[in-house]
C-alpha positions in Angstrom: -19.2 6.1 -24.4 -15.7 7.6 -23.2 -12.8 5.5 -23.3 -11.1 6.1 -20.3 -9.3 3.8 -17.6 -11.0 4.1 -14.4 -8.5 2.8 -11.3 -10.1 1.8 -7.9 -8.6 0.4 -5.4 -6.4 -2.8 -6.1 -7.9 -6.1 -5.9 -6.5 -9.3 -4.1 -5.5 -11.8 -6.6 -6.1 -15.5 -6.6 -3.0 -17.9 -6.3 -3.8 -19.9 -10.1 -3.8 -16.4 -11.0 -0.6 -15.3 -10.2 0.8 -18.5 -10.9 -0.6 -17.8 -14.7 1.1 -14.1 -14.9 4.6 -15.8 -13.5 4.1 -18.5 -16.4 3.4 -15.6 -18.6 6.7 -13.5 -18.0 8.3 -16.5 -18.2 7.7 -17.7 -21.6 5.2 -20.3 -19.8 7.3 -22.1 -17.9 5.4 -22.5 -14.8 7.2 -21.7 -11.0 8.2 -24.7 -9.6 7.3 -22.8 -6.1 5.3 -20.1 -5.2 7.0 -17.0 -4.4 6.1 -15.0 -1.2 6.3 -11.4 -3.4 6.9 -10.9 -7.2 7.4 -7.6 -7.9 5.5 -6.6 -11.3 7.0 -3.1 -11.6 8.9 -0.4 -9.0 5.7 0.2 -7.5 3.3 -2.3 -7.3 4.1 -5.6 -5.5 2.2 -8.8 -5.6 2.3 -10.4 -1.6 1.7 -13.6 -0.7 -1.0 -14.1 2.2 -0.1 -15.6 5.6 -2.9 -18.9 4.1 -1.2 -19.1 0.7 -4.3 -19.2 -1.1 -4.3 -15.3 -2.4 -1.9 -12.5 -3.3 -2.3 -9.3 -2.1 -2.0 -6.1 -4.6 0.4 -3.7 -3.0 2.0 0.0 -4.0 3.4 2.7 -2.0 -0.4 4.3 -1.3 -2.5 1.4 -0.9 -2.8 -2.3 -0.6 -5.6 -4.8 -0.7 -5.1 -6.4 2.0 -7.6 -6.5 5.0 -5.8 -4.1 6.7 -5.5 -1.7 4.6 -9.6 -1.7 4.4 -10.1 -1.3 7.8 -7.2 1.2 8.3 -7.3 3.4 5.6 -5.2 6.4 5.3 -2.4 4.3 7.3 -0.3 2.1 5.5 -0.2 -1.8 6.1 2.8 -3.9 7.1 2.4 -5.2 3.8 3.2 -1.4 2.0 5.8 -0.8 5.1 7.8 -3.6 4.1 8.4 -3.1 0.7 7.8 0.9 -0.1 9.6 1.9 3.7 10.0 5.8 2.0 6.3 6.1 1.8 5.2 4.9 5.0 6.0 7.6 7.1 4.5 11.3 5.5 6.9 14.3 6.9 4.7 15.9 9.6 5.7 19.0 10.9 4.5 20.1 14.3 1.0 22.2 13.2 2.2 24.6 16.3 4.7 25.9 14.7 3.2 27.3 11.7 0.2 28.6 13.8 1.1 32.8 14.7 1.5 33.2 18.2 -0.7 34.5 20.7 0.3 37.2 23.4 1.8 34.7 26.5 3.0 31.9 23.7 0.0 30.5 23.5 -1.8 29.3 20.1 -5.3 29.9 20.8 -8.0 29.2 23.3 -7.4 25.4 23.2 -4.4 24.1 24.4 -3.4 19.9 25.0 -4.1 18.8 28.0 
């Protein structure tokens, strides 16, 4: 069997769990009150659901939110509120780097 770390997507956590991994880092001594985020490292982000009952797993590429499921490849409000530098990939226009055809054109197809 090979020992390696195999990383899917992140999973929502459960609010006792949370609540145990505060308790943890804090030399168990409980939170008096739930935070809404708790930042475990620079990029990964524990949010609070709107309900309160689970927290949602969040880093600058994904989240495991519902959103995020049913919109992948764009990021949720979750990721857009705390990583704001990696919600928006540089685009540049695809027109450009296309070589020109004679009247300006870039091919057959043009936008309507």
């Amino acid at each position: 069997m090979l020992n390696k770390l195999v990383v899917a997507s992140p999973v929502t956590q459960s609010r006792e769990a949370v609540e145990q991994l505060i308790a943890y880092f804090n030399h168990d001594k409980a939170p008096e009150e739930m935070p809404d985020f708790y930042r475990l490292k620079g990029e990964m982000v524990l949010v609070r659901s709107k309900k309160g009952d689970v927290y949602y797993v969040t880093s600058p590429k994904t989240c495991s939110c519902p959103s995020a499921i049913y919109n992948p490849g764009r990021p949720c409000k979750h990721s857009l509120r705390f990583f704001p530098s990696a919600a928006k990939p540089e685009q540049g226009d695809i027109r450009a780097t296309l070589p020109g055809w004679p009247g300006g054109h870039n091919g057959p197809v043009e936008a309507i």
